[in-house]
C-alpha positions as CSV (number, residue, x, y, z in Angstrom):
1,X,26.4,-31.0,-1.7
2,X,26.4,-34.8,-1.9
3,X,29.5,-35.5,1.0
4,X,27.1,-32.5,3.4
5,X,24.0,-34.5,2.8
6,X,24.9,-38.1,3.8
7,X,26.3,-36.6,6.7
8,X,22.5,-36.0,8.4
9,X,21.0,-37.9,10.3
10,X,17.2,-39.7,9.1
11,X,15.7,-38.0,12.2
12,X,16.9,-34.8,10.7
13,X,14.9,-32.7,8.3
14,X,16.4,-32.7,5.2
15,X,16.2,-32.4,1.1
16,X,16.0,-35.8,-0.4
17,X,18.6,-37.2,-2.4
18,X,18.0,-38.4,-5.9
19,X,20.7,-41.1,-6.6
20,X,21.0,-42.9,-10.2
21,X,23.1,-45.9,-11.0
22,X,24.0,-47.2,-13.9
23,X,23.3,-50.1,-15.6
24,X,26.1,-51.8,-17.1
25,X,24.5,-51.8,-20.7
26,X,26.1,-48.7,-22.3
27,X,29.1,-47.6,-23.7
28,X,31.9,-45.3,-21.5
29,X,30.7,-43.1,-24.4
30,X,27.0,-43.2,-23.7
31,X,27.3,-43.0,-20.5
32,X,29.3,-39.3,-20.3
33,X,26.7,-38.0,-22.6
34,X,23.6,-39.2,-20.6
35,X,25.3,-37.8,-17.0
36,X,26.6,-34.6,-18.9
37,X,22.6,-33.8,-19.3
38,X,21.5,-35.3,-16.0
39,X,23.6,-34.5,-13.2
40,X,22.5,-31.0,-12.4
41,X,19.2,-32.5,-10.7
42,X,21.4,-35.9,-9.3
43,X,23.0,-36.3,-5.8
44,X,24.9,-39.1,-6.3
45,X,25.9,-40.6,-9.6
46,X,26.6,-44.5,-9.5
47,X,29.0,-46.1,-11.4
48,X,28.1,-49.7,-11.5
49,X,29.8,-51.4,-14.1
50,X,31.0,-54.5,-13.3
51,X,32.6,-55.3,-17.0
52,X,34.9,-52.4,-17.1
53,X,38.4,-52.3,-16.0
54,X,39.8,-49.9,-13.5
55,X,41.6,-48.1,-15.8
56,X,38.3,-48.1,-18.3
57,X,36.4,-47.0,-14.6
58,X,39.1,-44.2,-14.3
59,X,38.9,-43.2,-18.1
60,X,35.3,-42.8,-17.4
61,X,36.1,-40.8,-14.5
62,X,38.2,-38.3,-16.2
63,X,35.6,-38.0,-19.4
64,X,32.8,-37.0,-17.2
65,X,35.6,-34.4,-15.3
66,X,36.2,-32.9,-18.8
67,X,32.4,-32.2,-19.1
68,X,32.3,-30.6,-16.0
69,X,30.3,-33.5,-14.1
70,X,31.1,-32.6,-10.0
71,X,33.9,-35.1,-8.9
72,X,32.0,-35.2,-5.5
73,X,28.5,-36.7,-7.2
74,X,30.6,-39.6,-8.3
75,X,30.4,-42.7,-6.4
76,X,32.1,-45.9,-8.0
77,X,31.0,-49.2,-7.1
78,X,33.4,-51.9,-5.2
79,X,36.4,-50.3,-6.5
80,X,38.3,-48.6,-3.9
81,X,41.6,-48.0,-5.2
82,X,39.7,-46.4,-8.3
83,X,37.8,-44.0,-5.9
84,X,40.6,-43.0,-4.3
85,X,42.7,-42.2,-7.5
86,X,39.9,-40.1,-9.0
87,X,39.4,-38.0,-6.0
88,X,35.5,-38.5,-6.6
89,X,32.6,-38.3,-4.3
90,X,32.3,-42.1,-2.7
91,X,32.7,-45.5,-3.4
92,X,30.0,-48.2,-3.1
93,X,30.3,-52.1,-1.4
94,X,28.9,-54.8,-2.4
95,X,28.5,-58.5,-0.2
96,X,32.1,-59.0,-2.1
97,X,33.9,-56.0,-1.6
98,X,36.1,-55.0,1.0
99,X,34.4,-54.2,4.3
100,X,33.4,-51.1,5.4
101,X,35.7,-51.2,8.7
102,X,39.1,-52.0,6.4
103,X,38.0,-49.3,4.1
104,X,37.2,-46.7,6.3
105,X,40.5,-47.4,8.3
106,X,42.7,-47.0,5.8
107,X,40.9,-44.0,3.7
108,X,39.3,-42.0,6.4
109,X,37.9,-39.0,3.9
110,X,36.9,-41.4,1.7
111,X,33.1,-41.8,1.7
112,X,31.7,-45.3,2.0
113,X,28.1,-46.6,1.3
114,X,27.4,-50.4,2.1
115,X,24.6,-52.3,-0.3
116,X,22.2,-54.3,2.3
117,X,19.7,-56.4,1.9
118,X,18.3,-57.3,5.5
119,X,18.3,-55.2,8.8
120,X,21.2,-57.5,10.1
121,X,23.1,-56.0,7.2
122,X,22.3,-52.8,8.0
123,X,23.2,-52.5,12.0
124,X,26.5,-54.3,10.8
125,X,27.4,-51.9,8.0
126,X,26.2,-48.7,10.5
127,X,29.1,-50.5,13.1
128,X,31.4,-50.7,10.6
129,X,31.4,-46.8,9.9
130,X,29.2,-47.1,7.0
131,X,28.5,-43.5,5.6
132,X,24.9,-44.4,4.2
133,X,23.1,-47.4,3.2
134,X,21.8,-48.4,-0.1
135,X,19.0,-50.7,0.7
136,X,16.3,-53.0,-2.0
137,X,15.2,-54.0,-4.0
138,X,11.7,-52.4,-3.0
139,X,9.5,-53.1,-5.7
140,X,9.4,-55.8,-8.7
141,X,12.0,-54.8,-11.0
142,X,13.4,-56.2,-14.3
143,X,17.2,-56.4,-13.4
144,X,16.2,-58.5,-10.6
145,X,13.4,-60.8,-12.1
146,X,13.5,-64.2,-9.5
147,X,13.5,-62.4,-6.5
148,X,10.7,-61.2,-4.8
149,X,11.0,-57.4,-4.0
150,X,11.5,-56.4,0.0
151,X,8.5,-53.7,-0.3
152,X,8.2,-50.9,1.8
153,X,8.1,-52.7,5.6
154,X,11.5,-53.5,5.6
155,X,12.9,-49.9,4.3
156,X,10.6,-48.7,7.2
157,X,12.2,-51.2,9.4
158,X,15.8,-50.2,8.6
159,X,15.7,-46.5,8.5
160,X,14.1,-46.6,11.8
161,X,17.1,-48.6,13.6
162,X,20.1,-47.2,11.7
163,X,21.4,-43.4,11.8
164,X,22.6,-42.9,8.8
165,X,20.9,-42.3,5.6
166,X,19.3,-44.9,4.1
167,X,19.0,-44.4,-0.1
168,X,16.4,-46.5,-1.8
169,X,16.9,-48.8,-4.6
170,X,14.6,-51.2,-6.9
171,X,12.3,-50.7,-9.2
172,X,11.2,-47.1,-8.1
173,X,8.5,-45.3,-10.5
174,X,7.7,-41.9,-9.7
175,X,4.3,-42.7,-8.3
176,X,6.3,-44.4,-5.4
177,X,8.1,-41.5,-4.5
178,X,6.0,-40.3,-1.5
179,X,5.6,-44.0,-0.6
180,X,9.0,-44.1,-0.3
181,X,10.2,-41.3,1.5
182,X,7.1,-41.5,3.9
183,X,8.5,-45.0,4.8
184,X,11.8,-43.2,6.3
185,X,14.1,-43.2,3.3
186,X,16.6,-40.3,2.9
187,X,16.5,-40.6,-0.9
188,X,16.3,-43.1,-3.9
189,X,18.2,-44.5,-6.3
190,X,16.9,-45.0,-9.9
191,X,18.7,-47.2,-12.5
192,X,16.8,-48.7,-15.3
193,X,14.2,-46.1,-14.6
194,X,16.4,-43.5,-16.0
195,X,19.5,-44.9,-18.4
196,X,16.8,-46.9,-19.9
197,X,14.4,-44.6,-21.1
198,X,13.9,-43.0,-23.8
199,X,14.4,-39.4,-22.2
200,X,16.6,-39.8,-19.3
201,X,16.7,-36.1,-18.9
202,X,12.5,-35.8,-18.7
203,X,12.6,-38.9,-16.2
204,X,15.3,-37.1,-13.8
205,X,12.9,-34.4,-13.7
206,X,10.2,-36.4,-13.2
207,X,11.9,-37.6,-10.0
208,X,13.0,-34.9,-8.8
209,X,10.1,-32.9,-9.1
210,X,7.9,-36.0,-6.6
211,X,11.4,-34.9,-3.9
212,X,10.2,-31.5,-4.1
213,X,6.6,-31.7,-3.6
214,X,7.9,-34.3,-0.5
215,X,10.0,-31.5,0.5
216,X,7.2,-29.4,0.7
217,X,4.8,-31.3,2.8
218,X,7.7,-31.4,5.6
């Protein structure tokens, strides 16, 4: 499902994508146990933990395999020769990874999302063969306290002059939902808001259920 969606174009009607990332702050252990109960209502799972080592990255990998998580939901961040190994959905760059163009050269199945912060960023990463674009932060969040958020004029800006799907990212509550899709997103991208709470599985749900009633507007 994940690898069909990013395919479609913005200008294209299609079902939202719900996107979570985590936060760096758990356990390998933690982790498999909150994505075991989540990922039947997830798109895209992010692994974003910048502490663990590639074989700890892969270990994670293969736990969430064993507890039948969907390989092609999985997206690891910056690590590319960890994405590859795993067989899993995507891999996610950063300003210091690789660039898209050497990625997509050398791993042409592989899908590749690009973080970007500006619509220079953007047009670049689309040029570079960029799969979809994860673009914030959009609103004030905690994880990102000294910097003033981007708000909803540049994600309309961006997902008006790029062609591939632009995913969401910052601070996102579920009352922004609409406000976010209306601006042109393809999706969002929740972190704190979900392996944070108290009920990660009740927040997914949440979520997902402000996608639906966007779907059903459309």
């Amino acid at each position: 499902m994940f690898t069909r969606l990013l395919k479609r174009r913005i200008t294209v009607t299609h079902t939202p994508t719900l996107h979570v990332v985590t936060a760096g702050s758990q356990s390998s252990k933690e982790l498999c146990s909150i994505i075991q109960q989540i990922h039947p209502y997830m798109d895209g799972i992010h692994i974003r933990e910048k502490e663990k080592t590639a074989i700890e990255l892969y270990q994670l990998i293969e736990s969430l395999k064993h507890v039948a998580v969907p390989l092609e939901k999985i997206i690891v961040n910056d690590r590319v020769d960890v994405a590859v190994l795993s067989k899993i959905g995507g891999v996610q760059l950063a300003y210091h990874s690789l660039e898209v163009g050497v990625v997509k050269q050398e791993f042409l199945n592989l899908h590749v999302g690009k973080s970007v912060h500006s619509l220079q960023e953007a047009l670049e990463a689309e040029k570079q063969g960029a799969d979809f674009l994860l673009y914030g932060h959009i609103y004030h969040t905690d994880s990102k306290q000294h910097l003033q958020p981007r708000g909803i004029q540049g994600l309309k800006a961006i997902a008006r002059s790029v062609r591939v799907p632009v995913i969401a990212i910052g601070g996102i509550q579920p009352h922004h939902v609409q406000e976010v899709m209306k601006a042109g997103a393809h999706g969002l991208a929740v972190m704190s808001g979900v392996f944070q709470s108290t009920n990660p599985l009740e927040r997914v749900k949440q979520y997902r259920s402000e996608l639906l009633k966007w779907s059903e507007k459309r």
